[in-house]
N, C-alpha and C positions, 0 to 999 in steps of 0.2 A: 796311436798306441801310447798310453804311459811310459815314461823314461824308466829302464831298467837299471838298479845303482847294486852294481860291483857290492859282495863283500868283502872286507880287506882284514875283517878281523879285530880284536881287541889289540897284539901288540903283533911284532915280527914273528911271522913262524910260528904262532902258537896254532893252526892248523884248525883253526875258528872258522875262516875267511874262506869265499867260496872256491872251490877247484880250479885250474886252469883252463877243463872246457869248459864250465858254468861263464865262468866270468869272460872268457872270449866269444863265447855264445851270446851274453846280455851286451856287448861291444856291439857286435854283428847286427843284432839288432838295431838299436840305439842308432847303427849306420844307415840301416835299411831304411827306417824313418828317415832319416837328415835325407838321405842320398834316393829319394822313392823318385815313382814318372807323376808326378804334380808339376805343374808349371815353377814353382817355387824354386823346387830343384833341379830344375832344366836350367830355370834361368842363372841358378848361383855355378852351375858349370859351363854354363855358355858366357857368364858375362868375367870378360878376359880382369879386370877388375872393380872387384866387388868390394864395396867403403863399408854398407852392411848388411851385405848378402843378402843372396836372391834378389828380391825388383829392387831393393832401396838403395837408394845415392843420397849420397848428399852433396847438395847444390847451393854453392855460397852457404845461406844461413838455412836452407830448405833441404825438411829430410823427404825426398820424393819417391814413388812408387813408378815404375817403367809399367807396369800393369795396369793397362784402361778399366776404368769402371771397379777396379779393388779397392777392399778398407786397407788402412795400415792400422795392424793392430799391434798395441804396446802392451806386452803381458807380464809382468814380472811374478815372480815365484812367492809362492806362500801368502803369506800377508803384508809380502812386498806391495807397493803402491809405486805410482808414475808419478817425480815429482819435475814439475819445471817451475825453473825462478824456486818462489815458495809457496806454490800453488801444489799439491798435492791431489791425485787422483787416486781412488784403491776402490777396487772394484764399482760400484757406483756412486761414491761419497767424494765430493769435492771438498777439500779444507786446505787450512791455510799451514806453511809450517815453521812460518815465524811467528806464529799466536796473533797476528794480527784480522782485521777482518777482508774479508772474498770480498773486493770494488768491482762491481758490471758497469762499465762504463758508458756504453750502450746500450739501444734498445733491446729488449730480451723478448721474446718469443715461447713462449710455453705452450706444445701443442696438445701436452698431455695431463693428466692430473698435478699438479704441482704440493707437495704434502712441506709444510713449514714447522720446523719443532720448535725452534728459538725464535727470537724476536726479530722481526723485521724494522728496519729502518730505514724510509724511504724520504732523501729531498726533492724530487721532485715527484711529477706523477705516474703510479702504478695504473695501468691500463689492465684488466683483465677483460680476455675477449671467450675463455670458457667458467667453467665450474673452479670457485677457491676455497675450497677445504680447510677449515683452521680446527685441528685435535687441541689446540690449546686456547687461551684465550687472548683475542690479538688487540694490540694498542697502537692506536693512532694519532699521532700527536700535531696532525692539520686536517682540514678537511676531506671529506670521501665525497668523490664523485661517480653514480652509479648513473651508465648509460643506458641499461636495461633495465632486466629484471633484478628484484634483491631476494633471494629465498631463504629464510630460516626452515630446514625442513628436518630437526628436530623439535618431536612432540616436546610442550617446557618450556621450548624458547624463549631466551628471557634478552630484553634489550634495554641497559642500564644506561643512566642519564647524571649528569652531576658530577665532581669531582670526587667526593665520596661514593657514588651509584645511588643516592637515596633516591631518587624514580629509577622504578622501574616497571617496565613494558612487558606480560609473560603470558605466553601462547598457554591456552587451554585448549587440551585437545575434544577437536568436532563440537568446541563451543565460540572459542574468541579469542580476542585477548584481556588481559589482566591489567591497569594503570594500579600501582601503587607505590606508598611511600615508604620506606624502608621503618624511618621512627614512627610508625603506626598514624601519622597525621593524615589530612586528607589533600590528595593529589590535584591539580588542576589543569585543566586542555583548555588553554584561552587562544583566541582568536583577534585577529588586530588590537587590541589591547584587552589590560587586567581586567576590566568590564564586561569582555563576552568571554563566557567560562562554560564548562561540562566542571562538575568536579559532583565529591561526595563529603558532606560534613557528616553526617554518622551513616553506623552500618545499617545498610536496607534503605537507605534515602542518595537520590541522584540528583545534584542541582546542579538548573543550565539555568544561567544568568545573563541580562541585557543591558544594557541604561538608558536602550531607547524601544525596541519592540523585538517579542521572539517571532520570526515569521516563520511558518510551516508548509511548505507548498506539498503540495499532493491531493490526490482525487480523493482521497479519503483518513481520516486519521482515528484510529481504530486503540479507544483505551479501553483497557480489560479490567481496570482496577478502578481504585477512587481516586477524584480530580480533587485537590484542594486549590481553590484561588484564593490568596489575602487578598490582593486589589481589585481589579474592575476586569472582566473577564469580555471580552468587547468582539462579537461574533458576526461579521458583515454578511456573512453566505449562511446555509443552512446546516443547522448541528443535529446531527440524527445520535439517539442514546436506543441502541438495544437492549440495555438496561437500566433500572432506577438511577438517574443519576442524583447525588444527594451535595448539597450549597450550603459549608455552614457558615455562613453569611448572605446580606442581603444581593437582592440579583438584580441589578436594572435592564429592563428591554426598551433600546430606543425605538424600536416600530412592532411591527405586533405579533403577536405570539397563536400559533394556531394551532388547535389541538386536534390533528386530523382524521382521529379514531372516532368512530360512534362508540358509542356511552363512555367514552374519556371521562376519569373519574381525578378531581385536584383533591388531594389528601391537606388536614390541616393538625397541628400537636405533635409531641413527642409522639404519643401513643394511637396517630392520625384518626383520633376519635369526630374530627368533625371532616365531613366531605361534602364536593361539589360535584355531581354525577349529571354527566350530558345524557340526554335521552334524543333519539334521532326525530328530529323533526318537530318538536316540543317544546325542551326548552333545557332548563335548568335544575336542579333538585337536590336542595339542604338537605342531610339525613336526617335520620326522625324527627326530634323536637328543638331541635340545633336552630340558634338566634341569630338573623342577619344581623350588628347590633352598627350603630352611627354614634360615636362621641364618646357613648359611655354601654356599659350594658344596660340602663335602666330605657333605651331608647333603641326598639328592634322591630323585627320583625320576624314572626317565627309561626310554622306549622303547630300549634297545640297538639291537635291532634287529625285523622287521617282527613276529617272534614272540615276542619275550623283552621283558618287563619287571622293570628293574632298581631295587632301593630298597640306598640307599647311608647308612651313617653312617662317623665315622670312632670309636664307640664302639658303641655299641647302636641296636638298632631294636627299637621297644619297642609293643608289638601288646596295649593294652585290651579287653577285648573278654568278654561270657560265655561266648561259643565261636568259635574259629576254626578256619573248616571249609576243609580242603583236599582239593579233588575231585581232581585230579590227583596228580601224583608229587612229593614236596619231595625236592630234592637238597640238601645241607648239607655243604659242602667244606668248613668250618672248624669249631669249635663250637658247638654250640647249647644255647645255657641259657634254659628255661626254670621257669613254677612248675606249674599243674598241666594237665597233656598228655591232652585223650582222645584215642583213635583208632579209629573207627568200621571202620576196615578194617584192611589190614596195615601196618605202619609197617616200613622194609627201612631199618638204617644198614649202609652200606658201611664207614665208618671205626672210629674209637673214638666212645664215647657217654659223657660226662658229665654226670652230673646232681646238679647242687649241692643244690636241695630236694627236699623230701619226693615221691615217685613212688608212686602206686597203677595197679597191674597186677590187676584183680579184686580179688581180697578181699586180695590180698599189696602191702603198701605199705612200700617204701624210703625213708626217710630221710635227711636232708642228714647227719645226723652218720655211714652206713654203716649203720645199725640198718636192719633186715629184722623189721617185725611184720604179725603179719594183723588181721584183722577179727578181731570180741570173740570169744572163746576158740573162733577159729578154728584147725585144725590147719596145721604150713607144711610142706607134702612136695614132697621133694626128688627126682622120680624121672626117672632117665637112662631111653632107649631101648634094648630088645635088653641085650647085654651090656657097654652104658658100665657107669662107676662114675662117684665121686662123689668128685673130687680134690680132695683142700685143701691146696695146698702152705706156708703160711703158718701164724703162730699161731694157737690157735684158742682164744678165749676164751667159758665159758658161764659165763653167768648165772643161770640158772633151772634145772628138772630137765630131766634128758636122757633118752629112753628110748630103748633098743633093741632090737627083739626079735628079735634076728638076734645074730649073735658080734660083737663092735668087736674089732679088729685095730691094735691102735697097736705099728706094727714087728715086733717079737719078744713083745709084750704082747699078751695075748688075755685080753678079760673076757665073759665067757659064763654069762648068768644071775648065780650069786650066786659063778660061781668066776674067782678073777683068776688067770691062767698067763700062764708063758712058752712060747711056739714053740721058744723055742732058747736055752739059756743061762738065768742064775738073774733073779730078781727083787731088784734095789736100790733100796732107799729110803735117798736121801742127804739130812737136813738140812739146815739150814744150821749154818756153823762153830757149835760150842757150845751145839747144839738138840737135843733127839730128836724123835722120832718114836714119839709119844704116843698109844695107843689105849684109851677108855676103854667100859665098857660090862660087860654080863654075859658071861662065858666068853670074854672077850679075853685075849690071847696077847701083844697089845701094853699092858703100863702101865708109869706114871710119874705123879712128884707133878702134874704139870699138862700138859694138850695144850697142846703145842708144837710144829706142821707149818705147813707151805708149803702153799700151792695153786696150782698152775701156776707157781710160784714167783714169784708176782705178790702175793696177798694171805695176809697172816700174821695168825692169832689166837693172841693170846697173851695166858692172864689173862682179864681185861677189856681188852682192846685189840684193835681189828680195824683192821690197819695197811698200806698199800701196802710191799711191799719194793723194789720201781724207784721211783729216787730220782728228787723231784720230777714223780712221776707219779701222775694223778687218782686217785681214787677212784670208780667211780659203784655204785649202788645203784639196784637197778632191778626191777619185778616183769613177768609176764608177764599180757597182757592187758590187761584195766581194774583191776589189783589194785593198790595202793596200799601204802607205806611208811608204817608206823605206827608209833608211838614211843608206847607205854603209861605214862609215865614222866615226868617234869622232864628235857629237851633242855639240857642247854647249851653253848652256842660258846664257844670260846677263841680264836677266830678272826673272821673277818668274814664275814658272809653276804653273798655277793653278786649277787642278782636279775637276771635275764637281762631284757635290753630287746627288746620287738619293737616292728616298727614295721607301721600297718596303712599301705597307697598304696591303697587300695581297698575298695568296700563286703565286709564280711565278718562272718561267725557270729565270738563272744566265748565260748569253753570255760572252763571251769575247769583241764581238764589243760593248754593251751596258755597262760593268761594269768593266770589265779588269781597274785599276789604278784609280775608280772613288771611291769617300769619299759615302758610302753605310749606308743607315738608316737604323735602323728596329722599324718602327711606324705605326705600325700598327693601326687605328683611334681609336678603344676603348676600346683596350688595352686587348678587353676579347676573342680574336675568333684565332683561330690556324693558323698559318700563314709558308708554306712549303718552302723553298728555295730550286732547284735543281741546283748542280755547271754542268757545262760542262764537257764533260770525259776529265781525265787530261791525257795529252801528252808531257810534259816537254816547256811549251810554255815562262816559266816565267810570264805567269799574274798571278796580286795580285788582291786580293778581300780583301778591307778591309769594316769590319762592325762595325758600331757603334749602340748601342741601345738610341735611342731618344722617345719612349713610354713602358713601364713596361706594359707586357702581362701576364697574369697570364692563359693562355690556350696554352702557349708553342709556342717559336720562334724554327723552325725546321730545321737545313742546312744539307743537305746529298748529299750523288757524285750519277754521273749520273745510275752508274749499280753494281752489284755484283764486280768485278772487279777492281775498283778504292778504296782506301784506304785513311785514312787519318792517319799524322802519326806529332808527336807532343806533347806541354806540356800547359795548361792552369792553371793560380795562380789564389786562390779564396782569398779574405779577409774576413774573418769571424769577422760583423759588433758586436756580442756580446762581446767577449773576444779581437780584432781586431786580433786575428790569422792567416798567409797565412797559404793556403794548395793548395799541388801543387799536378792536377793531368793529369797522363801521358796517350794517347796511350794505346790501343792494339794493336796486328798486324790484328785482324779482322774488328776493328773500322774504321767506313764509315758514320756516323750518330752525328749530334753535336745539344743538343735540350737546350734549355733555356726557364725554367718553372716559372723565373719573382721572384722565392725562395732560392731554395738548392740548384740550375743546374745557379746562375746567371740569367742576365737576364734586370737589373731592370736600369734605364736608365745613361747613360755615362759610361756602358760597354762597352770594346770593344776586339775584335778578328779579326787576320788577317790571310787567308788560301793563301798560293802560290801553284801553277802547277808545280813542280820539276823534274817531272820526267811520265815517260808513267806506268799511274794507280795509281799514288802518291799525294796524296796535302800533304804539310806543315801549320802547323795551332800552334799558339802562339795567346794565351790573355790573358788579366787580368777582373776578373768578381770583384761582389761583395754579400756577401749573407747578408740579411736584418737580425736584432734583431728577436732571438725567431727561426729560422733556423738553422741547420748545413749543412756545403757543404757537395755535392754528386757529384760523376764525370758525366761530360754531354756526355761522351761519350758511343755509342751503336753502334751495328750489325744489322740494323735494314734493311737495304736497302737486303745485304746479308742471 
């Protein structure tokens, strides 16, 4: 029950104040309470002395409770408060009431919500073992140690960073969170140092940065947008693009690149006006009239149109090859030079036909210089159809013996058998100015102290002298067949001998009639494709083959002798272009094989090697190579034929 309080009135007796029985009635009361059957008031009358009433004593310094298991409660009135020392308690507010601040000197325990309005100041460490609640914003002037969980679990969340707060950290709700820089700059998350970073230098761009590699593990890394790489974009495993992926820069692929769709199509242009379309099982396919082109555009190769393919240079189109087979019909509108032509069928020129090298037609083979020989003492017949003849409007110069077994007709000249006539008119033999016409022999008609005639009036014996009479015109000397210019005698030149150079661009047999004494190339046209030289079997003939390199092959110039048999035997000197060191190396006695790999083995251009025929199964071979910077020499010699 509430205390009931007496009124007494404003002064004495002024009849304000409550009655006599009112006010002994609210006593009575007031007693009832004090004096009720609660244990309280059993015991403040049973206990013979009471310090302060009912259970509480006081003991020494202890106000104690006679009552097991009871609180003592300290109540004071109104907006009284409980103060000890200067600790102050009023209803559930703890403060202090000398102004100073509440010291917990001990560990503290907080089993229930804990709400903080002011500031905390803590020297050593605050443990929290439930939920801490801050309605304001808390400062921590050492470190925080969280042994659990940390939960921001307002939407907003923001967690400032810096002396000033300029990072900061802000929950976006049911998306993330927010890094930002308060002065609008851009924030950075680096990781073991300044060098590995997340950040953003402008708005809508994210850059993660390395110094040494970004590595990405995962089954799959899945971009929705566009990739840009400035440097080298380096892919060990397999990159799958669900869609167009676009490089604006170049792309290197170190191994190889598969395009595993059929009809897979490589776009090329801004406006990918030119394409490369797989077709399955087939092949390849330039769009319409689009140029494969090599060097420049003037050098391609392109579909004209839906039937005709075109190969362009604006100098030669140059066809390697052992055999090029044409099934169909070649039309050839302008020139055609090649070196040697088979033709398994009919070959039809509509125009003129020039042929700068050597031409074989069965056993009859034409010449670059005009020469017309056959096969070894093959005969060369010349026979027309029905009643053609055999026109030769031109000079006609022989070299060898002529036979005829029919009458020769030269104009008004007839030679027939052993008798020379005229058809019409007498027979003149005209010297030249101050000559005769010299016939020596038994029962000749013609003499004089020495022959002195003309032949075709081209060459003149006279004496000892066999002389050209057109001036400044060659001489040649020439046999028929495999026969040979022999000179019985001491040769000597008053002149210069000068050795005709050939050059080989491709694998090819080494003759004696074709190269014996001639200045020999090794030029190969592009210097990349393997090129075999075979020498003749050697017999002691004394021909030299000398070789000079005039193109650097880096796929091996190759000279080897004809069979098992033949050897080569010999010394070649390298200058080693690093240190400029010779090294000289020799021969084996199995060595048949001399290769030049353009490096180690020599090779590289104004090399040169000379092999002589010495002997039956023997060549001699001396050079001097050179091996480029960044090489050491290796002997070019091998057993390979063997």
């Amino acid at each position: 029950m509430t205390k009931q309080t007496i009124g007494i009135g404003s002064s004495a007796n002024d009849g304000t104040g409550d009655p006599l029985r009112t006010a002994f009635d609210k006593i009575n009361d007031n007693f009832d309470e004090l004096y009720g059957t609660t244990a309280e008031a059993n015991d403040l009358i049973e206990d013979a002395t009471p310090q302060l009433g009912g259970d509480l004593d006081v003991n020494g310094r202890r106000i104690t409770s006679a009552r097991s298991n009871e609180d003592i409660v300290l109540l004071p009135n109104g907006t009284g408060g409980v103060v000890a020392s200067a600790l102050r308690f009023a209803g559930t507010t703890i403060s202090s009431d000398d102004s100073s601040s509440v010291n917990i000197n001990e560990g503290l325990i907080v089993d229930g919500t804990t709400s903080v309005s002011g500031a905390v100041s803590m020297a050593s460490t605050l443990a929290v073992t439930g939920v801490a609640t801050f309605t304001a914003t808390p400062v921590f002037s050492s470190d925080i140690t969280v042994t659990d969980d940390a939960s921001f679990i307002s939407d907003g969340a923001v967690v400032n960073f810096g002396a000033n707060s300029e990072i900061q950290l802000t929950h976006v709700h049911n998306e993330g969170l927010l890094l930002t820089e308060t002065g609008g700059g851009a924030p950075t998350l680096t990781f073991r140092d300044s060098a590995l970073s997340i950040s953003s230098s402008a708005d809508g761009q994210l850059d993660i940065a390395a110094d040494t590699e970004l590595q990405i593990s995962t089954t799959l890394v899945d971009l929705n947008g566009n990739l840009d790489v400035s440097g080298t974009a380096l892919i060990t495993g397999v990159a799958t693009f669900t869609a167009t992926p676009i490089f604006s820069s170049d792309v290197t692929v170190t191994d190889d690149v598969n395009l595993i769709s059929d009809s897979a199509v490589i776009t090329f242009g801004a406006d990918s006006d030119t394409s490369l379309t797989h077709t399955d099982g087939t092949g390849l396919t330039l769009n319409s009239t689009n140029k494969l082109c090599f060097n420049d555009v003037s050098q391609f190769v392109q579909g004209i149109s839906a039937t005709v393919l075109g190969l362009g240079a604006t100098d030669e189109i140059d066809l390697t090859a052992t055999a090029i087979d044409v099934n169909g019909t070649m039309d050839v509108s302008g020139t055609l030079t090649t070196a040697a032509v088979t033709a398994s069928g009919t070959a039809t020129f509509n125009g003129a036909v020039v042929i700068n090298g050597a031409t074989a037609i069965g056993d009859l083979n034409i010449l670059a210089d005009g020469t017309i020989t056959t096969d070894t003492n093959g005969d060369f017949v010349v026979d027309p159809a029905g009643t053609g003849a055999i026109v030769l409007t031109g000079p006609i110069t022989a070299t060898g013996v002529q036979t005829t077994t029919g009458q020769l007709n030269v104009d008004n000249l007839r030679l027939d058998g052993n008798v020379l006539s005229a058809t019409s008119g007498a027979i003149t033999l005209t010297p030249a100015a101050g000559q005769n016409v010299a016939v020596t022999g038994t029962n000749t008609k013609l003499t004089a102290a020495e022959a002195n005639f003309t032949l075709c009036e081209a060459v003149t014996l006279r004496a000892n002298a066999l002389q050209n009479d057109t001036s400044d015109g060659d001489l040649a000397i020439s046999t028929q067949g495999t026969g040979a210019v022999t000179v019985a005698s001491q040769l000597t030149l008053t002149g210069s001998f000068l050795p005709a150079i050939h050059t080989f661009v491709a694998t090819d047999a080494v003759t004696i009639t074709e190269h014996a004494g001639r200045t020999l190339l090794l030029g190969e046209v592009d210097g990349n494709a393997a090129l075999t030289l075979t020498l003749p079997a050697a017999t002691g003939t004394g021909a030299v083959y000398k070789f000079i390199v005039s193109v650097t092959n880096t796929s091996n110039y190759k000279i080897q002798v004809a069979d098992a048999t033949d050897t080569i035997d010999g010394i070649m000197m390298y200058l080693d272009e690093d240190g400029t060191a010779v090294t000289a190396f020799p021969t084996v006695a199995a060595s048949d094989t001399i290769t030049l790999n353009g490096t180690t083995q020599g090779g590289v251009v104004g090399d040169y090697l000379e092999l002589i025929d010495i002997a039956t199964n023997q060549y001699h071979v001396r050079g001097v190579m050179r091996v480029p910077a960044g090489s050491n020499p290796a002997t070019p010699f091998s057993a390979a034929v063997s």
